[in-house]
C-alpha positions in Angstrom: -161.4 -237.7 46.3 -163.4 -238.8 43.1 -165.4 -236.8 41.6 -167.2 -235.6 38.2 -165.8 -232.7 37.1 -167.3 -229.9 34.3 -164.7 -227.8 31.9 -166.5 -225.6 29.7 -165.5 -222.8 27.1 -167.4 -220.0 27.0 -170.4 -221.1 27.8 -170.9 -223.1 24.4 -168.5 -226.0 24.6 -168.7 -228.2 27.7 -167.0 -231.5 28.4 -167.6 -233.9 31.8 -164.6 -235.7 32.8 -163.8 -238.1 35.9 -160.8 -238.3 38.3 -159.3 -240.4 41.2 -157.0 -237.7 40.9 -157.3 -234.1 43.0 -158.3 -231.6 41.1 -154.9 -229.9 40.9 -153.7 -233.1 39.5 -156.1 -233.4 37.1 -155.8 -230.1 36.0 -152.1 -230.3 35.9 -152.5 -233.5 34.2 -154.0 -232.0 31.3 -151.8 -228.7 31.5 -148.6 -230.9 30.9 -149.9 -232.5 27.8 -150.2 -229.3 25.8 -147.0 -230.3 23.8 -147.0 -231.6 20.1 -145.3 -234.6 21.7 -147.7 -235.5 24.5 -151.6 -234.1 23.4 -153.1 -237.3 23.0 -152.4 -238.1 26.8 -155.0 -235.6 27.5 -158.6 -235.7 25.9 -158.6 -231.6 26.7 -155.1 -230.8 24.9 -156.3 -233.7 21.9 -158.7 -232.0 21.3 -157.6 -228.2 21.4 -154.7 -229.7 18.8 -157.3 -230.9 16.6 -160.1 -228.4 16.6 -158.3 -225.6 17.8 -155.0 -225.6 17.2 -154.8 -221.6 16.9 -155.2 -221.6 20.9 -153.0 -224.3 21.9 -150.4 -222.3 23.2 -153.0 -221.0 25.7 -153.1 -224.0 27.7 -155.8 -224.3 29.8 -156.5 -220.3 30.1 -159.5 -220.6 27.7 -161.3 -222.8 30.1 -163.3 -223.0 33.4 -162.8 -226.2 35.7 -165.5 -227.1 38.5 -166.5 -230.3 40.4 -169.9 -231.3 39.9 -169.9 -233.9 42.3 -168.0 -236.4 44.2 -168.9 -240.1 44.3 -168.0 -243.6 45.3 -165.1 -245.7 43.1 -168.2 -247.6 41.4 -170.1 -244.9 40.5 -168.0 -242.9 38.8 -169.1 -243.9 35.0 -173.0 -243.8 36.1 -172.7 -240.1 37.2 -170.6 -238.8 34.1 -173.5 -240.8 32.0 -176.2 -238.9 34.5 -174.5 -235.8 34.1 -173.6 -236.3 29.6 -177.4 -237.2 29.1 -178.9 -234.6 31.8 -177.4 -231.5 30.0 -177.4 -233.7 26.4 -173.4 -232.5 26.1 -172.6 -233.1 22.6 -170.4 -236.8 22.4 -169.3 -235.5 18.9 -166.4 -233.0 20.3 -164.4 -233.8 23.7 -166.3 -236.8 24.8 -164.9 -238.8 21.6 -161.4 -238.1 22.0 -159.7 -241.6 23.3 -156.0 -241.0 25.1 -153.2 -242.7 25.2 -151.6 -244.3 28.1 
């Protein structure tokens, strides 16, 4: 399945994501790379390291996962963009963090 997915802290801070991947997987995905050797695989663990570093250990327990929608292959980057400008998410905190392959 492909779909948009929303992670959000509290309410305030709110990042929206895309995956080929299941949503286990993706979630997994970003689990395993909360390691000082790893984190910049992972846009989510990135930037916990670097703006957060005090709740790194935590993982992924700080955070809320849900699918927003699932969508064709092609249309993948046009409903993250729909999604980024509808709610005017703020590009300046997880949205800027680029991972490595």
């Amino acid at each position: 399945m492909l779909f948009i997915y929303l992670l959000c802290r509290n309410n305030k801070e709110f990042y929206f994501g895309q995956s080929i991947n299941s949503v286990q997987e993706q979630s997994n995905g970003h689990r395993n790379n909360f390691d000082e050797g790893t984190f910049k695989k992972s846009a989510l663990a990135f930037h916990i390291w670097d703006a957060h570093r005090e709740k790194f250990s935590d993982k992924l327990n700080n955070f809320t996962v849900g699918v927003v929608r699932s969508t064709l292959p092609q249309m993948l980057d046009r409903a993250e963009d729909f999604f980024v400008t509808k709610t005017d998410a703020d590009l300046v905190g997880m949205n800027r963090y680029k991972v490595l392959a």
